[in-house]
Backbone as a chain_set.jsonl record, in Angstrom:
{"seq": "XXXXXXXXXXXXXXXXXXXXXXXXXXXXXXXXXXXXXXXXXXXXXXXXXXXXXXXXXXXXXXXXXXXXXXXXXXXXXXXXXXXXXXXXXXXXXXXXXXXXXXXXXXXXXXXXXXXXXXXXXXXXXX", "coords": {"N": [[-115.192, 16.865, -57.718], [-114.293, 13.594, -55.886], [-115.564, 11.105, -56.008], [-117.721, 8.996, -53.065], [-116.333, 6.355, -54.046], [-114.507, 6.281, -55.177], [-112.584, 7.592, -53.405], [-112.726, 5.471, -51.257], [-111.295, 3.29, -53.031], [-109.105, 4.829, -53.333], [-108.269, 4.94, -50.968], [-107.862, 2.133, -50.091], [-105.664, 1.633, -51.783], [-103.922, 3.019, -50.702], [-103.229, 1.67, -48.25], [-102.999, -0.951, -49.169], [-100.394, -0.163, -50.108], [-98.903, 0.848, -47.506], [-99.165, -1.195, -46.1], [-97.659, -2.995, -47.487], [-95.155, -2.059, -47.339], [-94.662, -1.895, -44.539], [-94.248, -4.701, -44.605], [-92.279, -4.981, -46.036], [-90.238, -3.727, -44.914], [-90.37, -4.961, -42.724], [-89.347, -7.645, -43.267], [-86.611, -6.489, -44.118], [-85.717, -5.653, -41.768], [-85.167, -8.205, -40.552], [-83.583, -10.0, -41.674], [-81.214, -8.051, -41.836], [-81.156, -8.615, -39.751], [-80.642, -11.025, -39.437], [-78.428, -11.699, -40.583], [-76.778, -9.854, -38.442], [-76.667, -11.732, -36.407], [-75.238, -13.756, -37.697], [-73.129, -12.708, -38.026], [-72.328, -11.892, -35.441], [-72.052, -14.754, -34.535], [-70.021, -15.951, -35.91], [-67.7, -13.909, -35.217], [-67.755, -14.858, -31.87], [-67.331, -17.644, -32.339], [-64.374, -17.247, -33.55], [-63.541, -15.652, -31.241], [-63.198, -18.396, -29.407], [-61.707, -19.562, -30.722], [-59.526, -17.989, -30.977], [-58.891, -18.353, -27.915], [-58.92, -21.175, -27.525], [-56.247, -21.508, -29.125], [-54.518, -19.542, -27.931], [-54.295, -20.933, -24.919], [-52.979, -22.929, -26.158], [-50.717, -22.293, -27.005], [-49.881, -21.033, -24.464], [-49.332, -23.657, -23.232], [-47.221, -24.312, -24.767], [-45.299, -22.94, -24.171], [-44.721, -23.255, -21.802], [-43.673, -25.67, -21.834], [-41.635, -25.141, -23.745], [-39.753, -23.311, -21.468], [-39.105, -25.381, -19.747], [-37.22, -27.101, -20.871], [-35.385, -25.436, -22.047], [-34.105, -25.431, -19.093], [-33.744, -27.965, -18.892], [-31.428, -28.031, -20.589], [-30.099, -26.239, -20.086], [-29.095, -27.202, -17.97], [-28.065, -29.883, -18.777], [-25.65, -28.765, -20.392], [-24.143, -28.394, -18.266], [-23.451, -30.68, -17.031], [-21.957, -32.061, -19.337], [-20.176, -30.172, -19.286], [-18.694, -30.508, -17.015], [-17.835, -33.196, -17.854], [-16.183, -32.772, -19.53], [-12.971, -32.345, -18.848], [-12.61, -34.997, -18.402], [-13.616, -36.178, -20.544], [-11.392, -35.091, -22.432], [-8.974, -36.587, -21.023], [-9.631, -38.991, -21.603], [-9.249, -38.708, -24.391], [-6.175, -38.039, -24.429], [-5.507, -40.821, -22.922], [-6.074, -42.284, -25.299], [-4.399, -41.384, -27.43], [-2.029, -42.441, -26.355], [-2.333, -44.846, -26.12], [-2.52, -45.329, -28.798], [0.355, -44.926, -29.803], [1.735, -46.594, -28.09], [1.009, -48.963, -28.833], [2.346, -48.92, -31.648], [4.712, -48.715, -30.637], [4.759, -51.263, -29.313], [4.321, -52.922, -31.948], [7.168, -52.559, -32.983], [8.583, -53.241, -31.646], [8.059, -56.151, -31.308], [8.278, -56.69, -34.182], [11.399, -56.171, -33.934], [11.703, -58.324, -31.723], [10.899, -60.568, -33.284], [12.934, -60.369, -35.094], [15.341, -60.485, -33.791], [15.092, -63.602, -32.922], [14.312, -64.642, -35.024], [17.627, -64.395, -35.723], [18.63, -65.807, -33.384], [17.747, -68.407, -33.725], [19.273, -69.105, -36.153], [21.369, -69.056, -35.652], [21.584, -70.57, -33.382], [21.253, -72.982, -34.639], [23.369, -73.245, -36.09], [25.965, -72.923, -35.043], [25.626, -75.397, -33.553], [26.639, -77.214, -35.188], [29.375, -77.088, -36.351]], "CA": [[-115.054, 16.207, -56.458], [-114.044, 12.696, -56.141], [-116.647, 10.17, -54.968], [-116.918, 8.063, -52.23], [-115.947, 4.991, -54.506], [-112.726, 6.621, -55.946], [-111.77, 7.448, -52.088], [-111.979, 4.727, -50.628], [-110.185, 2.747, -53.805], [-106.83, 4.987, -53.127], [-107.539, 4.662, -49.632], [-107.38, 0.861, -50.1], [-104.621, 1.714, -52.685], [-102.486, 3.341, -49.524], [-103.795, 0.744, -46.726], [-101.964, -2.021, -49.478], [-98.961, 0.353, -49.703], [-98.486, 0.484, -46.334], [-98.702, -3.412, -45.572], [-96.694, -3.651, -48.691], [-94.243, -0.982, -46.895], [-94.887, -2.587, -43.558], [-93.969, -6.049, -44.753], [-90.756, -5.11, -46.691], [-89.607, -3.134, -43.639], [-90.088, -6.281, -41.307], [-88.646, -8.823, -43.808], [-85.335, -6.391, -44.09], [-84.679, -6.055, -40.129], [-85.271, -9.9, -40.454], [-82.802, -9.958, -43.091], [-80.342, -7.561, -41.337], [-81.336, -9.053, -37.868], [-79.898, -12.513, -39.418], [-76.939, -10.939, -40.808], [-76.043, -9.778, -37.418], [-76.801, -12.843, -35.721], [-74.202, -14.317, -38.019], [-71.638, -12.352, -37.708], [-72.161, -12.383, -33.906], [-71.826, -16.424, -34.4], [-68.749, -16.031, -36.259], [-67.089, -13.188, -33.822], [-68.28, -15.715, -30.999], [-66.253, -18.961, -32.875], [-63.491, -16.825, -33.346], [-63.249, -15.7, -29.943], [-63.373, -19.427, -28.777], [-60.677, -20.334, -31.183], [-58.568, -17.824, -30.152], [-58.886, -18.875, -26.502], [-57.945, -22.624, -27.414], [-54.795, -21.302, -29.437], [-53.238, -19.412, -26.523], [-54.199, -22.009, -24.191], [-52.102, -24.356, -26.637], [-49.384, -21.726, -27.007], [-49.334, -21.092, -23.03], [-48.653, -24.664, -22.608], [-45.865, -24.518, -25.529], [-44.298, -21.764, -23.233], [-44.077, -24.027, -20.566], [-42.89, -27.202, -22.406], [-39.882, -24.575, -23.839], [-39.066, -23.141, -20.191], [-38.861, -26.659, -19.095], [-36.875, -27.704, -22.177], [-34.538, -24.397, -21.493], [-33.765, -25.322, -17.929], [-32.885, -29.005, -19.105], [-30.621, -27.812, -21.439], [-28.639, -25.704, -19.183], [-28.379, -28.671, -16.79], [-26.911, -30.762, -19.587], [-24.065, -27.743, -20.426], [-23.627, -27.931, -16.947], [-23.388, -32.204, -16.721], [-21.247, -31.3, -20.309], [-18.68, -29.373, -18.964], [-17.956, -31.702, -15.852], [-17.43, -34.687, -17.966], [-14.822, -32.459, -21.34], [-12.105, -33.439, -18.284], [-13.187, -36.932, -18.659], [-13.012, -36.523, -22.372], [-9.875, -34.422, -22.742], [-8.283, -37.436, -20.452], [-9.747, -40.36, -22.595], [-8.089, -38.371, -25.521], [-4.87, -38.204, -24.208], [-5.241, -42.089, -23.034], [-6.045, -42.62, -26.668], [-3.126, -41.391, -28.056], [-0.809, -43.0, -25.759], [-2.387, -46.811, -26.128], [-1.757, -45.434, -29.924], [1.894, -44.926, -29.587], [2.074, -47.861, -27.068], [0.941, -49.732, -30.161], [3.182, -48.278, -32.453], [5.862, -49.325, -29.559], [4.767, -52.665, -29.466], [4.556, -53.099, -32.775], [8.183, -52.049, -33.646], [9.231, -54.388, -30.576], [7.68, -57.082, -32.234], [9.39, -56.988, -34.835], [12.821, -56.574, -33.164], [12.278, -59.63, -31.132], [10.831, -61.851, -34.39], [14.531, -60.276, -36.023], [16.28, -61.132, -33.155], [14.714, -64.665, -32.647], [15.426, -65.422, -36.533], [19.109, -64.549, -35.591], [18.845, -66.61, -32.352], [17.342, -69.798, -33.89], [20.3, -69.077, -37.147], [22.772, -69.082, -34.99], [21.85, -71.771, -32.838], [21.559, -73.958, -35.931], [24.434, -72.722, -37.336], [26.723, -73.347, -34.258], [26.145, -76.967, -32.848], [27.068, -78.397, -36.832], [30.462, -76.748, -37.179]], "C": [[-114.962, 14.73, -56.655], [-115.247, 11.866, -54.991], [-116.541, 9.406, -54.064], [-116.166, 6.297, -52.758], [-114.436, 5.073, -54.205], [-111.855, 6.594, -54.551], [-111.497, 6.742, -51.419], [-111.43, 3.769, -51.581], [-109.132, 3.222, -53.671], [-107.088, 5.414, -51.183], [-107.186, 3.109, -49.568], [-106.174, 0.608, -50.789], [-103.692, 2.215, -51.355], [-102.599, 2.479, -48.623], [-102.776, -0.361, -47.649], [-100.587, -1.51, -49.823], [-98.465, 0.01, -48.775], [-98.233, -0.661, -45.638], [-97.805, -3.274, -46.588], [-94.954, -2.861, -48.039], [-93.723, -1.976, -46.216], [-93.749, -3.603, -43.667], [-92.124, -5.95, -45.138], [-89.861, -4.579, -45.665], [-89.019, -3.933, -42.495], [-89.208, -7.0, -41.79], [-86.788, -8.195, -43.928], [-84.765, -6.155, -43.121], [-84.803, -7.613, -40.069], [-83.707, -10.024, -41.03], [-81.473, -9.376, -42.109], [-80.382, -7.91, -40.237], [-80.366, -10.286, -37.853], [-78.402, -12.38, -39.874], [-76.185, -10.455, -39.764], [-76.019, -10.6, -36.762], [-75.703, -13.73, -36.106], [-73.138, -14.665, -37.888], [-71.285, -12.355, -35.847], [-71.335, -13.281, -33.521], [-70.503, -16.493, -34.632], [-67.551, -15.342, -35.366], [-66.852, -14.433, -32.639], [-67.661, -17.294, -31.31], [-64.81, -18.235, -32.875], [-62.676, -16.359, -31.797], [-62.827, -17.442, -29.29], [-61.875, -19.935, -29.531], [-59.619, -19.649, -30.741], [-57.876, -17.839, -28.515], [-57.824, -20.212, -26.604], [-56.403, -22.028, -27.658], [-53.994, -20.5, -28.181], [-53.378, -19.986, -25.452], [-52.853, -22.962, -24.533], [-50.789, -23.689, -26.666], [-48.609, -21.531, -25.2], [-48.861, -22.545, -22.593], [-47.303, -24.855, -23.807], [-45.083, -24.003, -24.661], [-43.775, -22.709, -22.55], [-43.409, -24.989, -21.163], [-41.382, -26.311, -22.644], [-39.436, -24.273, -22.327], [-38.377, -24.222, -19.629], [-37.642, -27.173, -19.943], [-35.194, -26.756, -22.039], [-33.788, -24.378, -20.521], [-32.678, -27.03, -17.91], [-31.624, -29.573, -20.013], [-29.114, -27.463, -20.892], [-28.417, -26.557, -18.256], [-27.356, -29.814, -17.293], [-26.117, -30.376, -20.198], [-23.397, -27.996, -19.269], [-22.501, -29.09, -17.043], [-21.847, -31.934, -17.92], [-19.61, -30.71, -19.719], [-17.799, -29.879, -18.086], [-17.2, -32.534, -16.793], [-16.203, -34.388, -19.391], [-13.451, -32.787, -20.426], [-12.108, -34.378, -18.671], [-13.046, -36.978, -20.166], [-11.678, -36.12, -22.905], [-8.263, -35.602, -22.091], [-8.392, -38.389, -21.142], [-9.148, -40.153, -23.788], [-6.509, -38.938, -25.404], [-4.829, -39.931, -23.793], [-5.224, -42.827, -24.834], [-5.033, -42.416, -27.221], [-1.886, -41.961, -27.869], [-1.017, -44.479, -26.12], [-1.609, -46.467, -28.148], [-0.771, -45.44, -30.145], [2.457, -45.654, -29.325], [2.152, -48.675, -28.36], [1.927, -49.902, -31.173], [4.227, -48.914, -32.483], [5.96, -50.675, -29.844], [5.261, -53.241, -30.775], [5.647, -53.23, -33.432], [9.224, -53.342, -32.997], [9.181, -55.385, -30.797], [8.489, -57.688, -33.128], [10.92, -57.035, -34.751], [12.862, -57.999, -32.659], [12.045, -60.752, -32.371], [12.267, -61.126, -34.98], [15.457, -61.362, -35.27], [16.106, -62.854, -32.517], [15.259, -65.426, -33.553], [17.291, -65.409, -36.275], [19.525, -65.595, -34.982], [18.845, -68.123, -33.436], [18.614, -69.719, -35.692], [21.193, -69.159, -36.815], [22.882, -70.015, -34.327], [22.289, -72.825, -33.744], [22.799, -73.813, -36.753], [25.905, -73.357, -35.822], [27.293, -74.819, -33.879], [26.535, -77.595, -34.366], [28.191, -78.061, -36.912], [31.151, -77.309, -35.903]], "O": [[-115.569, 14.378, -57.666], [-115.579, 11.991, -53.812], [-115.427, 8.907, -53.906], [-115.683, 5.415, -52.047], [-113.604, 4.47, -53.527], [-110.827, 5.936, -54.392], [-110.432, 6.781, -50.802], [-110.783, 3.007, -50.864], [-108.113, 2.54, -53.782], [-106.309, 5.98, -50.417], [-106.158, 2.833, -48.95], [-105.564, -0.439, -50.569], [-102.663, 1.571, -51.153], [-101.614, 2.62, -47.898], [-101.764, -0.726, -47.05], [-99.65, -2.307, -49.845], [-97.665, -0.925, -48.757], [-97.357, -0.986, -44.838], [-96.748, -3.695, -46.118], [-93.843, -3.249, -48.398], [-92.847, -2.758, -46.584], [-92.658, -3.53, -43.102], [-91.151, -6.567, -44.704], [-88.717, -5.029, -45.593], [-88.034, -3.86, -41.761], [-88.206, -7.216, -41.109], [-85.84, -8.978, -43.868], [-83.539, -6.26, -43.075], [-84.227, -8.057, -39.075], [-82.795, -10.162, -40.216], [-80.728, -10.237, -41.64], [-79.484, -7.465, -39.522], [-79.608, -10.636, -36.949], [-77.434, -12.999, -39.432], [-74.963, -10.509, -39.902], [-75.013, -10.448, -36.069], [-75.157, -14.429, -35.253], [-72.433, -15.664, -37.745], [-70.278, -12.726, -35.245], [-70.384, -13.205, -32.742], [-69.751, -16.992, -33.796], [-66.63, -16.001, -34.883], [-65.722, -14.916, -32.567], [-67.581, -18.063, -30.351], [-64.018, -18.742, -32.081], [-61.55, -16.674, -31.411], [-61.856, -17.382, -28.535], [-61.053, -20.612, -28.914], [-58.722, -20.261, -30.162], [-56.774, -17.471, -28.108], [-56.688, -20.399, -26.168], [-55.53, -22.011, -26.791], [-52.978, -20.929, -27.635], [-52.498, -19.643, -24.662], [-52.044, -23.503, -23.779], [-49.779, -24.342, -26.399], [-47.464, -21.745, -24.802], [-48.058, -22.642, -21.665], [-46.421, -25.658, -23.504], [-44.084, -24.645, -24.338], [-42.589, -23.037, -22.596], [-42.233, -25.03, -20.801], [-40.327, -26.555, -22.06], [-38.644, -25.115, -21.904], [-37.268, -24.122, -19.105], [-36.987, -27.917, -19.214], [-34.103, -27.32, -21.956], [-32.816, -23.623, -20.546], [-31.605, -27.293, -17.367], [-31.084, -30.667, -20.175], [-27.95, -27.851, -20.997], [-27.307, -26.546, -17.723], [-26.414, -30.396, -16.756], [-25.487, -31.23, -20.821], [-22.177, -27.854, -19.193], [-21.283, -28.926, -17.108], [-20.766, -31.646, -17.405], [-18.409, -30.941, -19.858], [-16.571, -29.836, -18.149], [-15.985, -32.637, -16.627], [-15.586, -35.234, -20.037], [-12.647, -33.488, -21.04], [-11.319, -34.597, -19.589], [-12.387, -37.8, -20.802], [-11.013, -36.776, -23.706], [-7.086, -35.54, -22.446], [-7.331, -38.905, -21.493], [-8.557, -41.071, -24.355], [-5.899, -39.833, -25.99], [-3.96, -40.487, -24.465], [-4.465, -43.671, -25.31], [-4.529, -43.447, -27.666], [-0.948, -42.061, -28.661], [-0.081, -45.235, -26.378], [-0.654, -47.051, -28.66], [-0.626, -46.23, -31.078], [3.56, -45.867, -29.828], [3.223, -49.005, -28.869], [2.299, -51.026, -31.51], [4.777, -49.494, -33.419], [6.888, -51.233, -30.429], [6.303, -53.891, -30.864], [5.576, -53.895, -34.466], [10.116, -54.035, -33.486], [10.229, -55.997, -30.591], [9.159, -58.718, -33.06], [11.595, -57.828, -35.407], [13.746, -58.792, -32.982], [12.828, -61.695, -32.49], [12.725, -62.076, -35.615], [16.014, -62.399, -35.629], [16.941, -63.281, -31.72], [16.091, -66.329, -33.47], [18.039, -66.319, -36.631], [20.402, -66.34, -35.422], [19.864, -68.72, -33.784], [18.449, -70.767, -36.317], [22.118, -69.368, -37.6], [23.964, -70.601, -34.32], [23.36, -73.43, -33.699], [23.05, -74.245, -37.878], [26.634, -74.316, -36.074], [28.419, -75.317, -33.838], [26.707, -78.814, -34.328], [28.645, -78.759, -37.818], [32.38, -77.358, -35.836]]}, "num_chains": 1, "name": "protein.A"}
């Protein structure tokens, strides 16, 4: 038979188990309590960031719509004014020609001037 010493030594031997149990039990929902608290935190930043970003993308939307609408207004403006350019063409080519004209005329009348002023000089002496 075991005495009362021996009994209550492995009952004090299970009483510091059990705190020793106890303790390690508490410290690893601590442990796993802070580990979820973490990830909570992190979930909980993430959420927030993806809020800002489609905030920032919903206002991109709008800046393109806007951007989209002032585009097709200046195809529109665009298309009025390729008259207006297809006409300044054709004036262009004609002042070029005119030029051309002039130019050629030019020189006809400096020919026919040298003739004039060769002939005058050439006349009143003989």
């Amino acid at each position: 038979m075991a005495t009362p010493a021996k009994e209550a030594a492995a009952a004090g031997k299970r009483d510091e188990l059990a705190d020793s149990l106890a303790e390690l039990f508490t410290n690893v929902s601590l442990m796993v309590r802070g580990e979820l608290q973490g990830t909570n935190s992190q979930l909980a930043l993430l959420e927030k960031m993806n809020q800002r970003v489609a905030e920032e993308y919903s206002s991109y939307g709008d800046v393109a719509s806007g951007l989209r609408v002032f585009v097709e207004q200046l195809n529109e403006k665009n298309q009025g004014f390729e008259e207006y350019t297809s006409q300044i063409d054709a004036i262009d080519h004609q002042v070029t020609e005119f030029e051309a004209v002039v130019s050629m005329l030019d020189k006809h009348v400096s020919v026919l001037e040298k003739k004039v002023k060769s002939a005058y000089h050439v006349a009143p002496t003989q």
